[in-house]
C-alpha positions in Angstrom: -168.0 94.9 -250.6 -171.3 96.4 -252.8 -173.9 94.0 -252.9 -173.9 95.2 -256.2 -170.8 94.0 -257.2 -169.6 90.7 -259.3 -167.2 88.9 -257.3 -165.1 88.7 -260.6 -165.5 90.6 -263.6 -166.9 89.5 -266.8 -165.6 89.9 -270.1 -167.7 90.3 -273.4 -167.4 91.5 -276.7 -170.3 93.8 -277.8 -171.7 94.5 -281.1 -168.3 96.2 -282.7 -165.7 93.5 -281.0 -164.7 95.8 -278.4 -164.3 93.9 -275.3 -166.5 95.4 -272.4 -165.9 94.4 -268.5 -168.7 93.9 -266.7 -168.6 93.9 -262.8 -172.2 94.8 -261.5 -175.2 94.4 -261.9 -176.1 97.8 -263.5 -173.4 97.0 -265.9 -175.0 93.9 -266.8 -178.3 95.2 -267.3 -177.0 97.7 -269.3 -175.7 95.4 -271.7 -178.7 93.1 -271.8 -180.7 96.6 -272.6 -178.7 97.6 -275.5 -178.4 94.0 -277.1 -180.3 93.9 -280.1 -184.0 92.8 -280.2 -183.5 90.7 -282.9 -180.8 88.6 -281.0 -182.6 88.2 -277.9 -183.9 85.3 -276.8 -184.9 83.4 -273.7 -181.7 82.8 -272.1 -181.4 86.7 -272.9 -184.8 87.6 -270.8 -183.8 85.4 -267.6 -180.4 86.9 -267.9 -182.5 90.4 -268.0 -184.8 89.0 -265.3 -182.2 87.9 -262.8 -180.5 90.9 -262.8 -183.2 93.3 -262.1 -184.8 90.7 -259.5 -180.9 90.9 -257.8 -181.0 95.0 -258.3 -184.2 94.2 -256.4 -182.7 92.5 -253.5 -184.3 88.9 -254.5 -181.6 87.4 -255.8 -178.2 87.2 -254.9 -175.4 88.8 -257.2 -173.2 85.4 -257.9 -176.6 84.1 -259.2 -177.1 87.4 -261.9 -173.2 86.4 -263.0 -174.1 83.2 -263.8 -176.9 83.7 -265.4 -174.9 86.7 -267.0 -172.4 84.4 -268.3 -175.1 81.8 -269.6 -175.7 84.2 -271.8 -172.6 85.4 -273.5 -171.6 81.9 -274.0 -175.0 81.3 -275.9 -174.5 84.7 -277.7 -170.7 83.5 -278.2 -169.1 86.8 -277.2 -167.8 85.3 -273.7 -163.9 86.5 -274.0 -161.6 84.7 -271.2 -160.0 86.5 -268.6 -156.6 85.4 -269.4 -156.6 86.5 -272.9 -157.7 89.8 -272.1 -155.6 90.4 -268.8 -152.3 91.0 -270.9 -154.0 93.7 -272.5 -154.0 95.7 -269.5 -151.5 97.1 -267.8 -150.4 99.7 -265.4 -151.1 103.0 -265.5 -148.2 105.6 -266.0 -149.5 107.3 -262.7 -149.4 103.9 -260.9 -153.4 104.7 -259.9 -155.1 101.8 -261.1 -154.6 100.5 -264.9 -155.7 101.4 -268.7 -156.3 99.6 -272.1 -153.1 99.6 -274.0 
């Protein structure tokens, strides 16, 4: 398995309501980057900080989803797995699966 990898993925909602899946650490970050300045606070920097220490190799990955979700529960745009799943299904190929 990528040491980069979440070891389950995480859902949010970003700006627009669109629900995003985030399963690394890049990922993360990249969400944390693009959140607005005027929303972040300091559950948002140690969020920011954990990741880029774990992208560093001094932290370990479970630690930077934690501290991932910490955040989008503050921020309120945690979404649960299970209410998201259905929205998923196979793909008509049968090679992995697509938004419905």
């Amino acid at each position: 398995m990528n040491a980069t990898i979440f070891s389950s993925p995480v859902f949010v909602k970003d700006g627009n309501c669109i629900v995003r899946e985030i399963v690394t650490i890049d990922g993360a970050i990249d969400f944390l980057e693009e959140w607005p300045e005027s929303r972040r606070d300091l559950i948002h920097k140690t969020a920011l900080k954990a990741c880029y220490d774990a992208h560093d190799g001094y932290k370990p990955v479970d630690v930077v989803r934690q501290a991932f979700i910490s955040f989008a529960k503050r921020a309120c745009i945690l979404e649960d797995p299970a209410s998201v799943m259905p929205w998923i299904s196979p793909s008509k190929s049968g090679r992995g699966t697509e938004a419905v």
